[in-house]
N, C-alpha and C positions, 0 to 999 in steps of 0.2 A: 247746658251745653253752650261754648262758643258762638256767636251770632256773627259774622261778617256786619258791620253798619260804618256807617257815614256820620260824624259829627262834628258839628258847626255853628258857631256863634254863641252868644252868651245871653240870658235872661232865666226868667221859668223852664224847665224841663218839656219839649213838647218829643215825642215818641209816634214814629209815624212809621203807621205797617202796610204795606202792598198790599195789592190782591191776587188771584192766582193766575200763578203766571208771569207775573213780575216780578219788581226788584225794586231796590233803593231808590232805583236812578228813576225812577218813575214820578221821583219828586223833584227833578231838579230842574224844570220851570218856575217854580216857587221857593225852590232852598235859599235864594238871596234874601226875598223879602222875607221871609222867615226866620233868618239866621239876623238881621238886624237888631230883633226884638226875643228873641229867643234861643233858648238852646237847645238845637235842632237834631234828633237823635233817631236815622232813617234806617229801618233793618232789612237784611233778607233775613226772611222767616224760613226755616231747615228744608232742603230740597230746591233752595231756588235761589239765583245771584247766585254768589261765593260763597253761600252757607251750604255746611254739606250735611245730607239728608239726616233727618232724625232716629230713634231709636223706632226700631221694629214694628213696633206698638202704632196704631193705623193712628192718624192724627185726627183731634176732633177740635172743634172752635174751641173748646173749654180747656183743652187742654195747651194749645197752642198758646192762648192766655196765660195760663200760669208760666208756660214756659218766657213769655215774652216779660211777665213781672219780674219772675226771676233773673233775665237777662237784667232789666232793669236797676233790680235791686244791683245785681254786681258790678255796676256802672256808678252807683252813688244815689241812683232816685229810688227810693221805695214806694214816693206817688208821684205820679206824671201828668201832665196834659197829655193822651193821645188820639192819633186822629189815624183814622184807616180806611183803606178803599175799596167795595166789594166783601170778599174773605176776609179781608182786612178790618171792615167797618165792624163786622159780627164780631172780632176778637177783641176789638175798640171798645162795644157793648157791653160784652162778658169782663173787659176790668172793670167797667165801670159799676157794673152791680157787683163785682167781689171788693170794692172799697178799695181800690188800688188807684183811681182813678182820680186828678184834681177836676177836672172835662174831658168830654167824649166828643168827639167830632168824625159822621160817618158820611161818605162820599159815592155811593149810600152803600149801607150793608145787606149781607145777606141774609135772609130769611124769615120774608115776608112773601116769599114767593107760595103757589101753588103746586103739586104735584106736574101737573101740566106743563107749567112756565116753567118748572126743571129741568122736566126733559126734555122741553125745548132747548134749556141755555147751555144745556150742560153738551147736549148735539153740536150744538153751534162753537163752543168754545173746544170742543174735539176737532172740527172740522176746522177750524182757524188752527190748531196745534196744527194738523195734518199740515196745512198752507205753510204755516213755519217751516216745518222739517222740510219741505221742497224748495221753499225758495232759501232757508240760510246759508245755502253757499253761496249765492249771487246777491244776498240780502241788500245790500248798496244799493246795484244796477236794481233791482225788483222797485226797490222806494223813490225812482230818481227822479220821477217828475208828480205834480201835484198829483196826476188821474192815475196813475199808478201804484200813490200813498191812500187815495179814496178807495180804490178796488179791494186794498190786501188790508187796511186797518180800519175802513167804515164801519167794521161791526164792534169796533171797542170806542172807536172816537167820534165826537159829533162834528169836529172841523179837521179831520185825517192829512189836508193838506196843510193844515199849521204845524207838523210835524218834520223837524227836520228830516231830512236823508239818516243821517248818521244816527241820529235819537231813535228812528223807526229802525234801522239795521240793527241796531243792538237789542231793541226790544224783540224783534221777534225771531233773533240768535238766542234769545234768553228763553223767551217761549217753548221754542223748539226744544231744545237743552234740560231745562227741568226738569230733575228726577221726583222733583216732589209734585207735580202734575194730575197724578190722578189722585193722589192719596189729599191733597188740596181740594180737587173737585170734589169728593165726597164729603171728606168734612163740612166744606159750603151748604152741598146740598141736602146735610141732613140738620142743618143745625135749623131751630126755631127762635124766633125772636120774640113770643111770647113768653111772659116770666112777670117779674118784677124791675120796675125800673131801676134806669142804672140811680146808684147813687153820690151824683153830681151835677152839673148843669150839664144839658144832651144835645145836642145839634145834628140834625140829619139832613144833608142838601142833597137831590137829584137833580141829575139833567135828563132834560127835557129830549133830549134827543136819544136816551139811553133803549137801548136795543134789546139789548140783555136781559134788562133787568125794568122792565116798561114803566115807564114813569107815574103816567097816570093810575093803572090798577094800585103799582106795589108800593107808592108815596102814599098810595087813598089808605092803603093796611095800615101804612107805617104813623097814620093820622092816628089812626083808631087805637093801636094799639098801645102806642105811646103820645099818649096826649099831652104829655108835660113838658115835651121837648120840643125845641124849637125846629120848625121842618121850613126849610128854603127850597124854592125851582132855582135851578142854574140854567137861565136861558142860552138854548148853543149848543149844551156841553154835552157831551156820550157818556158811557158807561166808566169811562178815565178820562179824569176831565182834566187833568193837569195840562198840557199841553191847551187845548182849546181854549182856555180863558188864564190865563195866569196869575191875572195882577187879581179877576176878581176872585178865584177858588184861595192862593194867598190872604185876600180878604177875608175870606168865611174862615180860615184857621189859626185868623188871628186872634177875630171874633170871638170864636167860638174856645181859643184856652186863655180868655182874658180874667175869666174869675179867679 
């Protein structure tokens, strides 16, 4: 299927996926430095942005992979740099063990989590959808001063007032909006990140201030389990750290599809 995406600039192929709930535009604090060195290729994945929902068939990380190579492949790259955030990082993963992959760069992914720490995140990013669908008709006036941006997006961001007005309105019109929302959620939450490593150079950065997805326990898994990958703290940063840090999360993705 068609993918809505955003491309820009010229170098190696780097392919950059959302996480649930989002969108393209979820990268565009770093799309400049990014697009100097690379060619920068940012999707919505089916159900979310301007992608319209996918086939019937419930979505699973593995699947959404293939689906995302595929998009790939019809674009000109059969292997890519890709780098993803959240749902996004696990799909990041899954090319990377299916040999699709030049590097992986996760921002961090899912599932390393607990049963527990699911149904916690999975409550909590219900409960922020719920917030969405109330406030996106006023979504502007809702983001318009820094304590306002802390209140409604602290739980995805670790610096919510670095967040424009305008960048926080459309995200959480997008949140709200997504048809692909729960069928996203699930897939997240059932995927495992135990397996066999990807095979290419791996990079896994969290932030320190990640809420969601706690930094300390699910980085400590993400150590153990993949130990041959390079694991960074993003000091600052939340659960979507694009915003929060720019120049340095730009860093790590440069970094990290330089091989």
């Amino acid at each position: 299927m068609r993918l809505n995406h955003h491309r820009v600039g010229e170098g190696a192929p780097l392919v950059l996926v959302h996480g649930l709930g989002a969108g393209w535009r979820m990268w565009e604090p770093v799309l400049d430095r990014l697009a100097a060195r690379r060619e920068v290729i940012a999707i919505d994945l089916p159900g979310f942005g301007a992608s319209l929902p996918g086939p019937s068939v419930p979505p699973t990380v593995g699947r959404l992979a293939e689906l995302v190579a595929a998009f790939a492949a019809g674009v000109g790259h059969e292997r890519f740099h890709v780098a993803g955030n959240a749902l996004g990082g696990g799909i990041a993963l899954e090319l990377g063990r299916a040999g699709r992959a030049l590097s992986v760069c996760a921002l961090p992914p899912v599932g390393f989590a607990t049963r527990r720490e699911r149904a916690v995140a999975g409550a909590s990013l219900r409960a922020t959808r719920a917030l969405a669908r109330l406030l996106a008709p006023v979504a502007r006036t809702a983001l318009g001063g820094p304590g306002r941006r802390t209140a409604v997006l602290g739980q995805l961001t670790g610096r919510p007032w670095r967040v424009p007005p305008a960048a926080g309105a459309d995200a959480l019109r997008g949140l709200a909006g997504a048809p692909g929302f729960e069928g996203g959620l699930r897939a997240g939450a059932s995927y495992r990140a135990a397996g066999p490593p990807p095979a290419c150079p791996t990079t896994i950065a969290w932030g320190e201030r990640d809420r969601l997805a706690p930094y300390r326990r699910q980085s400590a898994r993400a150590r153990g389990l993949l130990p041959q990958a390079r694991h960074l703290t993003l000091p600052g940063c939340g659960h979507v750290p694009t915003w929060d840090d720019p120049v340095r999360i730009a860093g790590v993705l440069l970094e990290a599809s330089a091989a």
